[in-house]
C-alpha positions in Angstrom: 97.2 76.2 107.9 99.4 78.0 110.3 100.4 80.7 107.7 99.8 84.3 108.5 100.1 87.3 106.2 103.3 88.8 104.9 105.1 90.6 108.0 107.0 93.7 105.8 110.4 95.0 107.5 110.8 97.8 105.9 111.1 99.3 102.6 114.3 101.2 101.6 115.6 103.3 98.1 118.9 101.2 96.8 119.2 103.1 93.3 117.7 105.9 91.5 116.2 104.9 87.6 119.2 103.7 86.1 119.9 106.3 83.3 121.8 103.4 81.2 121.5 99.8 80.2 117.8 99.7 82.2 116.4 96.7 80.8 119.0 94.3 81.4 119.3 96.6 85.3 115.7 95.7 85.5 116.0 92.1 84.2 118.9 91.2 86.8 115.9 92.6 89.7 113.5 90.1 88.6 116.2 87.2 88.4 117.3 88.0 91.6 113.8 88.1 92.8 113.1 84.5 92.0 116.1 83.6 93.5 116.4 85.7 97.1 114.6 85.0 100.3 113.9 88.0 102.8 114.1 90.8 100.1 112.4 91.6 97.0 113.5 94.7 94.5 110.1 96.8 93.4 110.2 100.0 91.7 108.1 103.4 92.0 106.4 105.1 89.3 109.4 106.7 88.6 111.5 104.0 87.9 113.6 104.2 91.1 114.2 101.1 92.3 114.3 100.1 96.4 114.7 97.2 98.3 111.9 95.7 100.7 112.7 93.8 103.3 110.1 91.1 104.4 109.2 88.0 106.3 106.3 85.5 106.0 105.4 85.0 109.4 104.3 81.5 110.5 102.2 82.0 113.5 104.1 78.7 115.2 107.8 79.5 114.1 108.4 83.0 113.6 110.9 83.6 116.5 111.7 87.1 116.9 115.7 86.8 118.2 116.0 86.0 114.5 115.3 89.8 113.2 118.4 91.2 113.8 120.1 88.0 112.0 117.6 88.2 108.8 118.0 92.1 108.5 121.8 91.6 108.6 121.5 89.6 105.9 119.3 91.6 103.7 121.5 94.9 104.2 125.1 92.9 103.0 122.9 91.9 100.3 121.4 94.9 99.5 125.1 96.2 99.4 125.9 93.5 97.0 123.1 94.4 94.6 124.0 98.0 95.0 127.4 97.4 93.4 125.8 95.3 90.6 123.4 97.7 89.7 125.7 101.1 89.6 128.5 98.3 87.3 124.9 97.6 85.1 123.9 101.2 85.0 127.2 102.5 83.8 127.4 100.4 80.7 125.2 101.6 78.9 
């Protein structure tokens, strides 16, 4: 099917377990799950939450010039989120 496994990027912490307002910090995560391409938010067993950069490699389109363009784009993101999730933390 020309479809290969998940190629994973890298995996990276973005925010300690929120200490306030942590449902609707971990409801955001999985909206902006659905939603983003390249990145997905998971948490450890501690409720930390990090950021893991991936790519579903296509064995006749994956061109590798394009890393440095799709990790760009995951890191502004990642700053993005980062400023959502420390405004979400802090309200409760």
């Amino acid at each position: 099917n020309g479809l290969g496994n998940p190629g994973y990027l890298g995996v990276a912490m973005l925010y300690i377990r929120p200490q306030g307002n942590q449902r609707e910090v971990y409801r955001q995560l999985l909206l902006n799950n659905a939603r983003v391409l390249f990145s997905k938010f998971v948490l450890d067993a501690d409720g930390d939450i990090w950021v893991r950069a991936a790519i579903l490699r296509l064995r006749s389109v994956f061109v590798p010039e394009k890393l440095k363009h799709i990790m760009g784009a995951v890191l502004q993101a990642a700053d993005h989120w980062y400023v959502d999730l420390l405004t979400l933390a802090t309200r409760g």
